[in-house]
C-alpha positions as CSV (number, residue, x, y, z in Angstrom):
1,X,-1.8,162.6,3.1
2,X,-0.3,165.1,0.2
3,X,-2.1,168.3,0.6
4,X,-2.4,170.8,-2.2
5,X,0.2,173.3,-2.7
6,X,-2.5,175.9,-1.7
7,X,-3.2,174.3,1.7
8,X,0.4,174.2,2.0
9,X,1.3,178.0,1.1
10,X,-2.2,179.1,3.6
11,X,0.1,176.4,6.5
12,X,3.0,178.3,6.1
13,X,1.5,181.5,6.3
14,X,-0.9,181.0,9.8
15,X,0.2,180.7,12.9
16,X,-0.6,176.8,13.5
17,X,-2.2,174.3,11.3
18,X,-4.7,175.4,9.6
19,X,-6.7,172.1,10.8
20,X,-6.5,174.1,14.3
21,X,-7.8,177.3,12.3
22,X,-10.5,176.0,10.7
23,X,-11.6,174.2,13.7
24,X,-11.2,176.7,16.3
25,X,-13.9,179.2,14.1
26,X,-15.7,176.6,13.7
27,X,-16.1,176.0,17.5
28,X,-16.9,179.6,18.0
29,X,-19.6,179.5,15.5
30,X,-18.2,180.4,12.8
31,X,-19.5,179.9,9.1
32,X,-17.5,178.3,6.4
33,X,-17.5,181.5,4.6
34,X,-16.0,183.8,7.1
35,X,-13.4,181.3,7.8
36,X,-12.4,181.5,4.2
37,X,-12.3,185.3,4.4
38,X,-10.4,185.5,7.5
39,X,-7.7,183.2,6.3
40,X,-7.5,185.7,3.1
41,X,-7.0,188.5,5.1
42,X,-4.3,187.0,7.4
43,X,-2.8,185.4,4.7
44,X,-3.3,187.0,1.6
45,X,-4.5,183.3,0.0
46,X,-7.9,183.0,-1.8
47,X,-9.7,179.9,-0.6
48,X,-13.3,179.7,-1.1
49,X,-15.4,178.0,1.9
50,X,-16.4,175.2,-0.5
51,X,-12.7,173.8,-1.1
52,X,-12.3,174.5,3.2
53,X,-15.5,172.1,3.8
54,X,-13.9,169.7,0.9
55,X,-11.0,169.7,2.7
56,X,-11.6,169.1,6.0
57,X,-15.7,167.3,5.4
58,X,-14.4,164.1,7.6
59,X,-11.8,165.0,9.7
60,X,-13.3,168.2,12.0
61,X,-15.9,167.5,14.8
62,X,-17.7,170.0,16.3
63,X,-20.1,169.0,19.1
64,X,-23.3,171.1,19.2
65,X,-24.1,172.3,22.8
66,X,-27.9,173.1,23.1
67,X,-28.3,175.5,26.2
């Protein structure tokens, strides 16, 4: 898969993928939107939480634990 050259710039600036970024806030609970601000502030990239969900909409699972 050819990813855009704005997922690739936000890659090379995070430490990891940022498959494992998005789904590691994700997994703590995490909205779209504060994932999208975080990666900003680490890496200076502007990426709204609607291209993150567009982006990763069929390949992130996150199982729901109900305590």
């Amino acid at each position: 898969m050819t990813h855009s050259t704005l997922y690739q710039l936000i890659e090379t600036r995070l430490d990891g993928t940022l498959a494992d970024y998005v789904a590691a806030g994700l997994s703590a609970g995490k909205s779209w939107r504060t994932i999208a601000n975080e990666i900003r502030q680490e890496t200076g990239c502007r990426v709204t939480f609607e291209t993150l969900r567009s982006w990763f909409k069929d390949r992130i699972q996150i199982e729901v634990i109900h305590k």
